[in-house]
ZAMARGU-4260 file (C-alpha; in steps of 0.2 Angstrom, whole numbers, plus 5000, padded with zeros to 4 digits):
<rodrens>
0) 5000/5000/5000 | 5006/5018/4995 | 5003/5034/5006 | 5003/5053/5003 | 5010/5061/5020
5) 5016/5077/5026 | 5033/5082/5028 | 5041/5096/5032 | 5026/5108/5025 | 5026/5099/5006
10) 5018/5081/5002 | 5028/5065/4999 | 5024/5049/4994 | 5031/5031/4999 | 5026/5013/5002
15) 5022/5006/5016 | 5036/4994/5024 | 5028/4992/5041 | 5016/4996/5050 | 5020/5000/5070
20) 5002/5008/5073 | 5009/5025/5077 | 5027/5021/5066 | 5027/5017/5049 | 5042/5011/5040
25) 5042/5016/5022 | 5051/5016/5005 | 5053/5033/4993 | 5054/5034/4975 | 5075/5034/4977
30) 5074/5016/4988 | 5075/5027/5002 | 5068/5019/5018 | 5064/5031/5033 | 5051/5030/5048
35) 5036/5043/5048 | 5023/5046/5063 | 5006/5041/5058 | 5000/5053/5061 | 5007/5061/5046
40) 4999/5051/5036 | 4982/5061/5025 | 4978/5046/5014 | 4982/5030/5006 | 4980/5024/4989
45) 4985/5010/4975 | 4980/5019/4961 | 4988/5025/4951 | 5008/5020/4952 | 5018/5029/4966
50) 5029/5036/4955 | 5012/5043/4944 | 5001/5050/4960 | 5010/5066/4966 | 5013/5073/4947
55) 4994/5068/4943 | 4986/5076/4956 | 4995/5094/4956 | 4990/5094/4936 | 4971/5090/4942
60) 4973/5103/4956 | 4978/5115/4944 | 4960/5115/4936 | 4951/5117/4954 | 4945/5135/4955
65) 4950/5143/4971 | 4934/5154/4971 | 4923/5140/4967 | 4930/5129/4980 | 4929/5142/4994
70) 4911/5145/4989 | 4907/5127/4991 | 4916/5127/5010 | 4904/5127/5024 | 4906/5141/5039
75) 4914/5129/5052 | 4931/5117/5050 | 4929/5104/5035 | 4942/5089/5031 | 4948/5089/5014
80) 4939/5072/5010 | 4925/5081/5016 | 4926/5097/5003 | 4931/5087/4989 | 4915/5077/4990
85) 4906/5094/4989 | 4916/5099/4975 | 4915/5083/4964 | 4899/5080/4969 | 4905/5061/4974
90) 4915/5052/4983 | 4932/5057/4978 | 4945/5047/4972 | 4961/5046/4979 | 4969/5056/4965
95) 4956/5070/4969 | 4954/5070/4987 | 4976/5073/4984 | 4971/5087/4972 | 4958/5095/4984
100) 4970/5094/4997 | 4985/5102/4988 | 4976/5115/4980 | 4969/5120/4999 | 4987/5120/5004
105) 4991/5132/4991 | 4979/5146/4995 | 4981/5149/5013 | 4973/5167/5011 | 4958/5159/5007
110) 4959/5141/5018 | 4963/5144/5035 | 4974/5127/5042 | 4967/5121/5058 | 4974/5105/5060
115) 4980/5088/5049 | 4969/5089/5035 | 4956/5102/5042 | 4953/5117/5036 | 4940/5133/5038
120) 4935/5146/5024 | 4940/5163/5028 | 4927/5174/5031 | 4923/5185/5017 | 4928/5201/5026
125) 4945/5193/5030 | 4947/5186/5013 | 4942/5204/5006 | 4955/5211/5017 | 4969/5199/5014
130) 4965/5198/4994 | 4965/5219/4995 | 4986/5213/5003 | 4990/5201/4991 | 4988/5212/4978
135) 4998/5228/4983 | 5012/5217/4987 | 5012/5208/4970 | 5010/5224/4964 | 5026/5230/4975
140) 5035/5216/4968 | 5033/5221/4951 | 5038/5239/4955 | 5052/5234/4965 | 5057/5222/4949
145) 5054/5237/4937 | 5067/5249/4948 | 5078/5235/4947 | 5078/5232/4930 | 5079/5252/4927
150) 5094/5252/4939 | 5104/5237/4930 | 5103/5249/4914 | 5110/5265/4924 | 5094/5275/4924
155) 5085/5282/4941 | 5068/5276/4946 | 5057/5291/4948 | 5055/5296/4968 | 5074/5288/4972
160) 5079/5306/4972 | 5066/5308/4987 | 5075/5294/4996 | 5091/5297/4989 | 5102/5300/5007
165) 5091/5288/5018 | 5094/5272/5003 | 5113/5278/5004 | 5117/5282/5021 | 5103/5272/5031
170) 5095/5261/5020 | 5079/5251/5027 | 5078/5234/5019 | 5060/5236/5022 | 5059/5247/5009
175) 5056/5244/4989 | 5067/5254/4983 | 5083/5249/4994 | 5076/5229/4989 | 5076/5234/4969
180) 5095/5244/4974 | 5101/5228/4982 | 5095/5217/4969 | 5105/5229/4954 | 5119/5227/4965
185) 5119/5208/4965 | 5116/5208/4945 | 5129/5224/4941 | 5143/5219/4954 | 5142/5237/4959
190) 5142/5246/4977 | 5128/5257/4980 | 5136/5272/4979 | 5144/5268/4962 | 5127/5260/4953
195) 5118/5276/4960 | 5132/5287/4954 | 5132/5279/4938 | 5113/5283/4938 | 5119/5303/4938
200) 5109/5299/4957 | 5125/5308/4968 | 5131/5326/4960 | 5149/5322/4962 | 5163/5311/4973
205) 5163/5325/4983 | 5146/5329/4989 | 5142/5309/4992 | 5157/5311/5007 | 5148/5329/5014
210) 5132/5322/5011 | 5136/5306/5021 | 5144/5319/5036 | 5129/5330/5039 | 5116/5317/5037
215) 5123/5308/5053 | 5127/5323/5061 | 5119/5336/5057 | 5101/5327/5053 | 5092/5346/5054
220) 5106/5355/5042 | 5119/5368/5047 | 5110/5384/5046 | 5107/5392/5064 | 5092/5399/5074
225) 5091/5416/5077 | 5101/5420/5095 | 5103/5434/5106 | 5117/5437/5117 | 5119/5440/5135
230) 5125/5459/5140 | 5143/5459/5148 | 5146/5474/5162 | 5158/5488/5154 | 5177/5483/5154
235) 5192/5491/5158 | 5202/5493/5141 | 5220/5485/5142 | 5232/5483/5124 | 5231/5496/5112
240) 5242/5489/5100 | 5238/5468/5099 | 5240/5459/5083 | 5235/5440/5079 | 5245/5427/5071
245) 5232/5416/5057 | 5231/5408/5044 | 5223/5415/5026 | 5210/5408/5029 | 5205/5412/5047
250) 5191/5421/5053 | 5188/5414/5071 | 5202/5424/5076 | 5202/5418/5094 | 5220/5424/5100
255) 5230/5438/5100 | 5248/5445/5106 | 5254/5463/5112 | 5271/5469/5120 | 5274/5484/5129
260) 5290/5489/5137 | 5288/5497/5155 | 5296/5511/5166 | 5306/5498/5177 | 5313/5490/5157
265) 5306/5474/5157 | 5295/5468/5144 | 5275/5464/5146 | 5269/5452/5135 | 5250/5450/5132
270) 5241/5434/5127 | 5223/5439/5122 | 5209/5425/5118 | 5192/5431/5111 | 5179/5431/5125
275) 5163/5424/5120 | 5160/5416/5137 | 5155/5434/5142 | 5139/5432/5129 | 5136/5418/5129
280) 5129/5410/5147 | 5127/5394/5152 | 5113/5385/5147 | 5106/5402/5135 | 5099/5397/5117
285) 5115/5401/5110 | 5126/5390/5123 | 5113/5375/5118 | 5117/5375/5100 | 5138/5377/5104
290) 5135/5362/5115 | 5127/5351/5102 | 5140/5356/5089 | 5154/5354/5101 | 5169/5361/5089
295) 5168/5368/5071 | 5172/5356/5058 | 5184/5358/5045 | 5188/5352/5029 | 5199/5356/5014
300) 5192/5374/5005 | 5175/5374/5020 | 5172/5374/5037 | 5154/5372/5048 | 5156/5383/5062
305) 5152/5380/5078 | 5143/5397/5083 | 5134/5407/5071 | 5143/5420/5060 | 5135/5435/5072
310) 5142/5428/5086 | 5157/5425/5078 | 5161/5443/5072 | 5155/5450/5088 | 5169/5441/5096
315) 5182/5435/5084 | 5198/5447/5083 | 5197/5456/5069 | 5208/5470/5065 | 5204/5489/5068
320) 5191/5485/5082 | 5191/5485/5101 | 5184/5470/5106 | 5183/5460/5125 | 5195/5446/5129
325) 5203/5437/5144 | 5220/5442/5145 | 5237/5434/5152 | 5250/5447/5155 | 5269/5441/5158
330) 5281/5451/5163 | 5299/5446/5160 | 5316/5450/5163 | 5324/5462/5149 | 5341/5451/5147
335) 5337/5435/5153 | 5319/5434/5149 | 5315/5427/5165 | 5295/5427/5170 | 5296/5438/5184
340) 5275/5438/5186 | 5258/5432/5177 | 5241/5443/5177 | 5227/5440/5170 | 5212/5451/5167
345) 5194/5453/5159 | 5195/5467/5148 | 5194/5475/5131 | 5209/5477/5118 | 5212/5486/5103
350) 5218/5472/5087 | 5229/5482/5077 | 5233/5471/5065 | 5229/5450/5059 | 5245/5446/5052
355) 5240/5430/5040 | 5255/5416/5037 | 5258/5417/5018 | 5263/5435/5019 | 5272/5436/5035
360) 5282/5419/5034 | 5294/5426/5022 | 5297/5438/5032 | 5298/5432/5048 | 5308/5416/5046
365) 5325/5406/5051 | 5336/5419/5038 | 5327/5433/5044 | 5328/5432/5059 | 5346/5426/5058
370) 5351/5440/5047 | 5344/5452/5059 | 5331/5459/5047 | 5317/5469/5056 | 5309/5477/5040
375) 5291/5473/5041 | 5279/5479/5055 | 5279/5472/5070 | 5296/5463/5069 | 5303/5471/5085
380) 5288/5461/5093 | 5290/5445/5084 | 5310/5443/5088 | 5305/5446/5105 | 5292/5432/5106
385) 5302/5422/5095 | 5316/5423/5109 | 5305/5420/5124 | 5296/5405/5116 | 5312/5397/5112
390) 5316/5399/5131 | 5301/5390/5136 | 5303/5377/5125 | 5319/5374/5133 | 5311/5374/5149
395) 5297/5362/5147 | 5313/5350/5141 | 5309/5351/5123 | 5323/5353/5111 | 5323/5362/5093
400) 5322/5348/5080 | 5304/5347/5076 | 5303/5341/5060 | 5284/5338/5058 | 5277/5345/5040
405) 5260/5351/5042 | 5249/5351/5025 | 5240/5363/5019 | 5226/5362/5006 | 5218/5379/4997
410) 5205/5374/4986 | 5201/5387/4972 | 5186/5381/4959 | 5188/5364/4960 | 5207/5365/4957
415) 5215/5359/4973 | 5234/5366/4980 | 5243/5357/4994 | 5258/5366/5001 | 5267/5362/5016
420) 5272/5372/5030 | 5287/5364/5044 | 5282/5361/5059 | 5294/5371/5072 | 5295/5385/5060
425) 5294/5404/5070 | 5279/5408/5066 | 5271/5391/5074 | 5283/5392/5090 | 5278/5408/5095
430) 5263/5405/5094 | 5261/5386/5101 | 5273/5390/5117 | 5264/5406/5122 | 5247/5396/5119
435) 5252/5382/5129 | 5261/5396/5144 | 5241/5400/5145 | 5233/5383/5144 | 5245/5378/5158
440) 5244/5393/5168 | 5226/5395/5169 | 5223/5376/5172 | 5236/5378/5188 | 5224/5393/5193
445) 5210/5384/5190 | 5215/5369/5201 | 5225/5379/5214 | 5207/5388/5219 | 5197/5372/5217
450) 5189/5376/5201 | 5185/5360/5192 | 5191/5362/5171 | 5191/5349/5157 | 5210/5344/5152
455) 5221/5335/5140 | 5231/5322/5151 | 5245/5311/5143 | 5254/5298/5154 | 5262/5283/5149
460) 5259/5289/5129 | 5242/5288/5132 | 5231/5306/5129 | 5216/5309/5136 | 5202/5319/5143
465) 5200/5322/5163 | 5193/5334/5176 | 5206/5334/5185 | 5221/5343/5184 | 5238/5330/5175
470) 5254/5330/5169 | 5253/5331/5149 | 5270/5321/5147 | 5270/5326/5129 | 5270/5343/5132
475) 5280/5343/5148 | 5269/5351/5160 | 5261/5350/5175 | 5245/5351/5169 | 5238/5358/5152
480) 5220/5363/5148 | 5211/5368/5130 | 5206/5386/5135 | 5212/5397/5122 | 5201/5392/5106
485) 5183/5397/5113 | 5177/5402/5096 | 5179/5385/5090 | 5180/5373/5105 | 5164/5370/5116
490) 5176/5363/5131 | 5188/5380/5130 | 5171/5390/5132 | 5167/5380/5146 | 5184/5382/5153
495) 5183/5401/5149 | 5168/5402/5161 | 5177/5395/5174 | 5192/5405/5175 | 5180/5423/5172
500) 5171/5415/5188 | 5188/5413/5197 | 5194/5430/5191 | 5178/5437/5198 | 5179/5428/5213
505) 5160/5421/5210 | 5155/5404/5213 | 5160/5390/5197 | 5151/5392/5182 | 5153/5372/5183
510) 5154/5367/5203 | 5165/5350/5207 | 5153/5334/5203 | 5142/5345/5191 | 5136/5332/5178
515) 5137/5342/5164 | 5155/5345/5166 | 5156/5325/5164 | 5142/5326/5147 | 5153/5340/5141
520) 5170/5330/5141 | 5161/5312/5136 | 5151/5322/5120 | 5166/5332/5115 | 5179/5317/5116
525) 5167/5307/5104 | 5162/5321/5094 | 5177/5327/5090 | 5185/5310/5085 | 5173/5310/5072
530) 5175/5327/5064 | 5193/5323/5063 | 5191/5306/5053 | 5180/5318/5044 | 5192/5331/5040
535) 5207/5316/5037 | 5192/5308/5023 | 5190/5326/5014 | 5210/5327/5013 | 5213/5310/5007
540) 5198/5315/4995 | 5207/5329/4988 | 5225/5322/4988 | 5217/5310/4976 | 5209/5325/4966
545) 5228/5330/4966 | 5234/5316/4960 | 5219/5316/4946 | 5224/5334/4944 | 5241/5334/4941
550) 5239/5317/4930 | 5252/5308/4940 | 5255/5291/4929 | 5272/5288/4945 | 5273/5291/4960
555) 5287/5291/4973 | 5283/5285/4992 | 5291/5280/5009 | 5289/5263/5015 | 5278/5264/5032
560) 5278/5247/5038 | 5274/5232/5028 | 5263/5235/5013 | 5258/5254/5020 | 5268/5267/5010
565) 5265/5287/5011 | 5266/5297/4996 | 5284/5311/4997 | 5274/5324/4987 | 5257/5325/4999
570) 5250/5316/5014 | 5241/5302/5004 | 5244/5285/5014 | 5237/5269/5007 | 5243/5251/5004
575) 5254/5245/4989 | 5251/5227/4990 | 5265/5224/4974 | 5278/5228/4986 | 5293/5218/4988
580) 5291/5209/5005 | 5299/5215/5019 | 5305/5233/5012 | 5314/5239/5029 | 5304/5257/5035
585) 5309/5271/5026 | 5312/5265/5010 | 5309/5275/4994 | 5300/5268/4981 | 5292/5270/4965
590) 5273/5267/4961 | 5263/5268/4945 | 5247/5272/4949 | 5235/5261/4942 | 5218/5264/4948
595) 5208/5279/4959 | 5194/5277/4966 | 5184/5294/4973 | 5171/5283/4982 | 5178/5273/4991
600) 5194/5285/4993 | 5205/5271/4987 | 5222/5271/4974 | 5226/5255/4965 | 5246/5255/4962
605) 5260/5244/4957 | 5276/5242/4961 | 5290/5248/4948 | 5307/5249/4959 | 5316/5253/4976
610) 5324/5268/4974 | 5341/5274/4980 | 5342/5279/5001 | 5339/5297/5002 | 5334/5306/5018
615) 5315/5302/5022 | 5313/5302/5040 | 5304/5317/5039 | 5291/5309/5025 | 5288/5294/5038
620) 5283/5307/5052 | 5265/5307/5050 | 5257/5309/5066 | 5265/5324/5079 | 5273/5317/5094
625) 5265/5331/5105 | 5250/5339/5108 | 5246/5353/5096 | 5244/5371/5106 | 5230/5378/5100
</rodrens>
């Protein structure tokens, strides 16, 4: 005897072996021999042959109207033997009874299962319901395979555009249209990024990185609310005569230097940082928004500020205006330029003068300075500095062979220039050294009056964030804090309020324990980890632009470790996988570039030759070994 049972959710057949009453011992089609529960079981049947009964009975299922069927179902639980009687109009066959019960099976919509064999007809409002379903999804699918098939051939569905940074950036595989992207993928070997591209979906290389940025971070855009700032008390004015150090392109000017010569011949130096503390109060509209931003972000030929352009230019240091800061005055020795005493105040000051580096670097230089040349404004002022900051970079047991290059990138319509600027040079030691005498100074006044601050700590190589007043080995100081960025730095502003408490001799803006000291430090730590890999993306974007650019078919680079090389030309680090194996560090070699990719920000290369030793060590020196002042 042959039986149609139940397996796994499809319909076998087999042969009966043995029969163990609630066991049965059977043989498949193959010779296959398992045991099956009884209970499986839904009929038997002789006719026709095994091999015959299955095939048969789907074809006579086939021509069973589904409608017709569930028209002929009774309102309570039926078996199928029971239905196909009611349909045929006889007692079923084995053949049809199979057929009823397959084509039941196969329309769950309209047959609700209810047990082995038994079934119930959906109610009509159900069914209407569930039809109404059926038919928007199968009419989903064939949308979803018509985007597909548009996207395979590089053309955009109509409404991608409306979903365009979600499907890149967070795509819901619930949705269609990220399905039908998906499925192009599969048949085009393509990313996402590079089928939509491909589509003329992203406007450029450029704008799918930015897009990518401020859709995580910046979800409600970059514009800013309207703000109104707080009203400071009338200052006492102090420097006349202050001028800035920046670069071209600076416009947060948050410090400034004067020097003055007094009656008793020694010199007073004055370090001013913009004062937007005074303004801007705790917790006000315009300190919530600094404290979601945290820093400003900046990236090659654009930045996103932190605080909106009024605030800005009510407190950046512009030239030929009188405008508040918190001032460190050092007084020092005339010959020895020993500090003899510090003062620091809340005041006004008169910016005379934003000196930018492109113009005053050839004139205030090594040679220069060497030669004695003091024919450009301000020279006097500058050797001076340049002296002092040399002294205390002696103290802090620092020694004059920095090396480090730092690049910088001007962007002029779409054309990129990267030009380099040596780390150490004057210019960047005057202004480093008498930023980190204030960040040291202030966080020592801070934690000698019990003020609680946010600082940078560095012990055993490691740098971090803490409340607590460290050493910053690095640096070699006692204890260093970020105070002297507050236009650009949400945990200087928040340092900045604390020391115009102390100086006031008021109560802590932030008291010891306060948890939004803590938020502070956690948020900007995270925050400004990100907009770094940010701003290191954007220049590996445009030193690949460079290479584009500048049609580079060769390349020389420096041997980092292993496979990792960096380009000599421009701080482009990527892996050369044609290398020889076990190049030693600092090897030159050169590289035909074979491949870029403005995507997925990668260069393809290969290896051409080891070239002849040369002095690279300052190519290999990629990441500073201290802490930048700023």
């Amino acid at each position: 005897m042959n039986i149609l049972y139940e397996e796994d959710g499809s319909f076998k057949v087999g042969s009966i072996m043995a029969d163990n009453t609630s066991s049965l011992q059977i043989e498949s089609l193959s010779g296959k021999r398992s045991k099956i529960k009884a209970a499986n079981v839904m009929l038997q049947f002789s006719q026709p042959a095994m091999a015959d009964f299955l095939p048969q009975a789907e074809m006579l299922a086939e021509d069973i109207e589904v409608e017709f069927l569930w028209e002929c179902c009774p309102p309570e639980e039926f078996n199928f033997e029971e239905i196909a009687s009611e349909y045929f109009g006889h007692k079923p066959s084995s053949l049809e009874a199979a057929a009823t019960l397959i084509r039941l099976h196969s329309a769950p919509i309209y047959f609700h299962r209810k047990g082995k064999g038994r079934y119930r007809a959906a109610p009509a409002d159900v069914l209407k319901a569930a039809l109404a379903g059926a038919e928007k999804k199968r009419q989903a699918l064939a949308l979803q395979s018509r985007f597909a098939e548009q996207l395979i051939h590089f053309e955009l569905p109509p409404g991608f555009a409306d979903h365009l940074t979600q499907i890149l950036y967070k795509p819901d595989r619930n949705m269609l249209e990220v399905k039908a992207l998906e499925a192009a993928c599969e048949a085009t070997h393509l990313s996402a990024a590079h089928l939509l591209y491909r589509c003329g979906a992203i406007a450029s290389e450029h704008d799918y990185h930015l897009q990518k940025f401020l859709f995580e971070n910046f979800p409600k855009g970059t514009d800013f609310p309207p703000v109104e700032l707080s009203a400071w008390d009338d200052l006492p004015m102090g420097a006349k005569d202050a001028f800035s150090i920046d670069d071209a392109s600076t416009t947060e000017i948050d410090d400034a230097f004067s020097v003055e010569k007094l009656p008793d011949n020694n010199w007073r130096i004055g370090v001013h940082i913009a004062a937007p503390a005074l303004g801007i109060l705790r917790d006000s509209d315009a300190d919530k928004i600094a404290s979601s931003r945290l820093s400003t972000v900046y990236m090659p030929g654009s930045k996103i500020t932190m605080l909106p352009d009024s605030v800005v230019q009510t407190f950046t240091l512009s030239a030929d205006r009188i405008t508040p800061a918190l001032s460190m005055y050092i007084v020092v020795e005339p010959e020895t330029l020993a500090i003899i005493r510090y003062e620091s105040r809340i005041e006004r000051v008169h910016i005379a003068a934003n000196l930018r580096h492109d113009t005053l670097e050839p004139l205030f230089n090594e040679g220069t300075l060497a030669a004695g040349k003091l024919d450009y404004p301000y020279a006097e002022q500058l050797t001076l500095l340049w002296h002092l900051a040399q002294k205390m970079e002696t103290a802090r047991g620092k020694s004059d062979n920095n090396t480090q290059v730092d690049y910088n990138f001007h962007i002029d319509n779409e054309r990129v220039i990267i030009t380099t600027r040596r780390r150490g040079s004057p210019i960047d030691k005057v202004v480093s050294e008498l930023m980190i005498l204030v960040n040291c100074e202030w966080g020592r006044n801070l934690a000698e009056h019990g003020f609680p601050g946010i600082y940078r700590t560095q012990q055993g190589g490691k740098v971090k964030m803490s409340t607590i007043a460290a050493p910053h080995q690095g640096l070699g100081v006692a204890q260093y804090m970020w105070s002297s960025s507050p236009l650009r730095r949400y945990v200087d502003m928040v340092n900045q309020r604390q020391i115009i408490a102390m100086l006031r001799n008021e109560p802590a803006t932030y008291p010891k324990n306060d948890t939004a000291l803590y938020a502070t430090l956690r948020d900007f730590d995270t925050m400004y980890t990100i907009y770094n890999e940010f701003q290191r993306n954007m220049e590996r974007y445009w030193c690949l632009r460079w290479l584009m650019q500048e049609r580079k078919e060769q390349v020389e680079a420096v041997v980092l470790r292993e496979n990792l090389v960096k380009m000599s030309e421009i701080p482009l680090v990527f892996r050369a996988p044609s290398l020889p194996e076990q190049l030693p560090q600092g090897t030159r070699v050169e590289l035909a570039v074979t491949a870029i990719d403005l995507l997925d920000l990668s260069l393809q290369s290969r290896y051409i030759a080891t070239l002849p030793d040369e002095a690279s060590e300052a190519a290999l020196e990629n990441t500073p070994n201290e802490e930048p002042a700023c």
